[in-house]
N, C-alpha and C positions, 0 to 999 in steps of 0.2 A: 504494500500500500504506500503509495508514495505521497506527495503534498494536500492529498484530496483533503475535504473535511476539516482543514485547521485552517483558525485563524492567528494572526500573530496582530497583536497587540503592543503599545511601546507609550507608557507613564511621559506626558509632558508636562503636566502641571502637579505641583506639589500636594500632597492630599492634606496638608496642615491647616486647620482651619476648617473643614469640613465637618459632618456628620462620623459619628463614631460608627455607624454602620458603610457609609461610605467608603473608611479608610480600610475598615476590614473588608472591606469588598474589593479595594485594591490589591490588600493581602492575600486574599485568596485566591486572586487570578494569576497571582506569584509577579506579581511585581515591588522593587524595592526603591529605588533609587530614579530620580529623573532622568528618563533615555533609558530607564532600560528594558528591554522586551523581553517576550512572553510568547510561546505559539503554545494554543491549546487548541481540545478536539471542538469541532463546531457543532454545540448542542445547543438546546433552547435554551436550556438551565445557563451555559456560557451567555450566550445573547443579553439572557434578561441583566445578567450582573453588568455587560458594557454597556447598555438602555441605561441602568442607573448611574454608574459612573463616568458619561458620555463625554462629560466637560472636563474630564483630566483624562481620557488617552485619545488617541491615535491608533485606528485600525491600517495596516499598513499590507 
C-alpha cells in the first residue's frame, strides 16, 4: 500500500493560547513543534480533529 489514504499535516501556528481541548487535539495528531509534520491514515475520526483544529495547521 503505498501513499493512498494518508494525509500529512504540518502545525503552523502555535497552539498557546487556545482551548485545552484544542491543544490536545494537536497532541494527538502527533504534532509538537511549529513546522513540524505529521502523515496519518485518512479516517473521518482524523478529518473531524483537523475540522476542529483548522486555524493552526496546514494540510499539505
Amino acid at each position: 500500500m503505498c501513499n493512498e489514504n494518508k494525509v500529512k499535516l504540518q502545525l503552523v501556528r502555535s497552539p498557546i493560547g487556545t482551548r485545552e481541548t484544542h491543544r490536545a487535539t494537536v497532541r494527538g495528531l502527533g504534532l509538537r513543534k511549529i513546522g513540524s509534520v505529521s502523515e496519518l491514515q485518512d479516517t473521518p475520526a482524523v478529518r473531524g480533529m483537523i475540522n476542529k483544529i483548522g486555524y493552526l495547521v496546514k494540510v499539505l
